[in-house]
N, C-alpha and C positions, 0 to 999 in steps of 0.2 A: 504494500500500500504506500502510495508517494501521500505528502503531505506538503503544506507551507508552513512555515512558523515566522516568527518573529523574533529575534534575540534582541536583551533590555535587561539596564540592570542601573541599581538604583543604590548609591555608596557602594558599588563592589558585591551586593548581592543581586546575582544574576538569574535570568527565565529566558522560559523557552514559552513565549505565549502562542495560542491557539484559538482559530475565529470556529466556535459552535453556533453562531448565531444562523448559519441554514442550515446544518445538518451536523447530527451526533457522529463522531469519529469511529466512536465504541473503542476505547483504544483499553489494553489490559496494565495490570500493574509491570507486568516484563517490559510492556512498550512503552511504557514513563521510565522507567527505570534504563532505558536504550534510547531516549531523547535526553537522559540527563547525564549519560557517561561522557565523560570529556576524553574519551579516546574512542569509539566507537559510534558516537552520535555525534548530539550538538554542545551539549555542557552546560550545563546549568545545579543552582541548588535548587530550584523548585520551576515545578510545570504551572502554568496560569492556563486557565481555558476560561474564556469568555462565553456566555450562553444567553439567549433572549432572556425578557422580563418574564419571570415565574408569578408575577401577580401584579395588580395596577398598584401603581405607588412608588414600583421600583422599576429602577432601568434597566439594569441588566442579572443577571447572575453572575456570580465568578468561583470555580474550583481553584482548591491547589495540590497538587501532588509533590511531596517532596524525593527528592533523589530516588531514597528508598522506593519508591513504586507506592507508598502508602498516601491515604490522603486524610490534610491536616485541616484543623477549623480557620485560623487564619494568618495572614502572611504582611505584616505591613509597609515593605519594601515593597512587595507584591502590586499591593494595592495601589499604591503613588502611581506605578508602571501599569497597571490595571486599566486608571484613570487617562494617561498619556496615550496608551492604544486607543482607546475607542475614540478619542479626541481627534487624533492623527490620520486615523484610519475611515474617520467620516460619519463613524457610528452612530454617535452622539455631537450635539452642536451646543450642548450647556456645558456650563463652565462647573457644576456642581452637577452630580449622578448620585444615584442611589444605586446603592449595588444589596442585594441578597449574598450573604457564605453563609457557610456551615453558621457559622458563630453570633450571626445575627446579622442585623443590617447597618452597612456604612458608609460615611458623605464623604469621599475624597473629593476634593474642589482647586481645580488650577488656578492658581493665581497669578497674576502679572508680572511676579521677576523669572517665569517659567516653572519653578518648583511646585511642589503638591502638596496640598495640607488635608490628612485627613481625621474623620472625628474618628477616633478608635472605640468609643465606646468605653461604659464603667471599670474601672477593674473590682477586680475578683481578690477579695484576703480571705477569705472563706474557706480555711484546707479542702474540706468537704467537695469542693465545687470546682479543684481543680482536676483531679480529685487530688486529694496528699493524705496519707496515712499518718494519722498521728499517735497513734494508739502508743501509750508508755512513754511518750516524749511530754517534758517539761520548759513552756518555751522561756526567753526571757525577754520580759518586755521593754520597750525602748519608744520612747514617742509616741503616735498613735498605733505602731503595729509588733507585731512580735516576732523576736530571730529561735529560729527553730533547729535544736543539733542535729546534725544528719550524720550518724556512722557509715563510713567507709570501709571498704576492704583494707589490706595486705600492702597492696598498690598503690597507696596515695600514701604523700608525703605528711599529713596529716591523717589521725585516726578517726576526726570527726569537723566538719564542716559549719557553719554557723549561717542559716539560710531564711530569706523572706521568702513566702510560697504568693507568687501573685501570678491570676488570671488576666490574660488580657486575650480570653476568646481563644486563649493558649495555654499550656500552665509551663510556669519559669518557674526555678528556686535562683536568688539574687542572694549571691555573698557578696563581703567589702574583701578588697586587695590593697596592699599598700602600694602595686606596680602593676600593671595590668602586662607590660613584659615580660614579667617573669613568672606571672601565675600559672601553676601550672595545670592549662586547659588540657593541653594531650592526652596528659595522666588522669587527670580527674573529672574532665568533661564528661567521656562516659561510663563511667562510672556512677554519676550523679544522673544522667541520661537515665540511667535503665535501671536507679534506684527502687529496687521491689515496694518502697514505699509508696511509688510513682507508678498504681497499675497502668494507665496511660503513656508512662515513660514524659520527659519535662526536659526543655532547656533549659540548662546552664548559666546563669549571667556572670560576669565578673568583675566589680563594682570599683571603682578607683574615682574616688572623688576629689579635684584639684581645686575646688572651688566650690562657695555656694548656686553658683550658677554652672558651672560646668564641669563633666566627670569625663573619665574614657572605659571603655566599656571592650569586652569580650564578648563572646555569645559562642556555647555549644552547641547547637542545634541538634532537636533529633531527628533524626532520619536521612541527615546531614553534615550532620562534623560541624566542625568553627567554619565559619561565616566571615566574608568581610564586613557584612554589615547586618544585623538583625531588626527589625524597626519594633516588632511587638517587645523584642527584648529589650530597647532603648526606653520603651515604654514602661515596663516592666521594671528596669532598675531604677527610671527617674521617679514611678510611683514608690519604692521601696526605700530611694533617700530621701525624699519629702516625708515619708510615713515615718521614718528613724531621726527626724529635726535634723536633718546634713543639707537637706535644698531648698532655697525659693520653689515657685512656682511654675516659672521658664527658665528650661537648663541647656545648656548646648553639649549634645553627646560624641564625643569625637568617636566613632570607629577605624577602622583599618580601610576601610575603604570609605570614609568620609563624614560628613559632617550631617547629621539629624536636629533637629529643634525640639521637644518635645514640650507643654503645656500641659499643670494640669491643678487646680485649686483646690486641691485638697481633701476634698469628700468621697464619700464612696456612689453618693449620688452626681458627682460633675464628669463629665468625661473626659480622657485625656486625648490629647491635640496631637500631631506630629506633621511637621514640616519636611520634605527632603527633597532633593533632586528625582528625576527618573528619564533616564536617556532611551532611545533609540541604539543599538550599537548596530546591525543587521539585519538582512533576509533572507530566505532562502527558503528548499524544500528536499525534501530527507527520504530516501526509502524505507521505510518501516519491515522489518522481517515479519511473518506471523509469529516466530515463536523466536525472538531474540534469544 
């Protein structure tokens, strides 16, 4: 099966988008998983499909599948790049969409210096609901939210971890680092990933705060590895140092592949805001095996 896609990526995390708005691909998880291999496909950390409106009110739909072949609730680099396709592409002519995910419904909206701001929606402190297993753990409280031990195996240079468990339509556990350099993601990302605590499996954050207004940040992703750039996770850790008294309101999140804005006042009723880039990098179209 040939295919088009659209390669896009937003701080350094990259997609493979896909137009379902006339017809279902029907594609399997083998065949995400061989549009995201960066030796055998096209490479990317996560697959975006775009799909007609599933109900009035909303503009479009959008899936994501990451590397893995699995599909996750939400992606907010994704989303930025989500927003810049159907713009680009003619889809849409408003500068503001509603889109349907998994995770509920969100307003990415272009704005005038060409970046995307979108409403990410409440976050989640609620173990229960991300889900997070807290059975026997004692957390310690700190500002308005709570850091939670999480034991490690053998493998990690520490025997127990110090974690905010926050949803953001994803579940992240967000530790603090005093280097985000030298933290050690490779070792401990998954690990913390595929924490039995975490039936759902969780990204990683890793938290380096420079400033009341501005941190640098890591992201393990699951399904994925480290990332150049995570948006739900930039979200994630900026609600977790506002929630621990370490941030204002709006924080500038350096990643590895660039620079995020996030907003967010404070409540569990306000939602938080993210700003970032999302480019166009190419096009093209791929033969699909039936059984990669």
């Amino acid at each position: 099966m040939q295919i088009r896609f659209t390669k896009m990526q937003g701080a350094g995390n990259d997609f493979v988008v896909l137009d379902e708005t006339r017809e279902r691909l029907g594609l399997t998880p083998a065949q995400y998983r061989f549009l995201a291999d960066r030796h055998f496909g096209v490479g990317a950390d996560q697959i975006l499909t775009v799909r007609p409106s599933p109900a009035e009110g909303i503009d479009f739909e959008y899936l994501i599948h990451n590397a893995d072949g699995g599909q996750v609730q939400q992606c907010g680099n994704g989303a930025r790049c989500f927003a810049r396709y159907v713009r680009d592409k003619g889809l849409t002519a408003k500068d503001r969409i509603r889109v349907q995910t998994m995770a509920g419904v969100i307003a990415p909206e272009l704005t005038a210096d060409g970046r995307v701001t979108v409403d990410m929606g409440r976050p989640v402190l609620d173990p229960a609901r991300l889900p997070f297993d807290t059975a026997g753990l004692v957390p310690v409280p700190q500002g308005s939210v709570q850091k939670w031990p999480l034991a490690l195996d053998g493998k990690a240079p520490q025997a127990t971890v110090m974690i905010v468990a926050v949803s953001m339509g994803n579940p992240h556990a967000v530790q603090l680092v005093d280097d985000v350099d030298s933290a050690p993601v490779a070792r401990t990302g998954p690990l913390i990933e595929g924490h039995p605590r975490f039936p759902q499996r969780v990204n990683a954050g890793y938290l380096q705060v420079v400033g009341r207004t501005e941190v640098r940040l890591r992201v393990y992703e699951r399904g994925a590895g480290e990332t150049l750039a995570c948006g739900t996770g930039a979200c994630a850790a900026v609600v977790a140092g506002i929630g621990l008294g370490l941030l204002d309101a709006r924080v500038d999140v350096h990643t590895r592949g660039g620079l995020l804005t996030i907003a967010w006042a404070g409540g569990l009723d306000d939602p938080v805001f993210m700003t970032g880039p999302a480019t166009t990098v190419f096009e093209g179209q791929i033969d699909i095996p039936e059984t990669p």
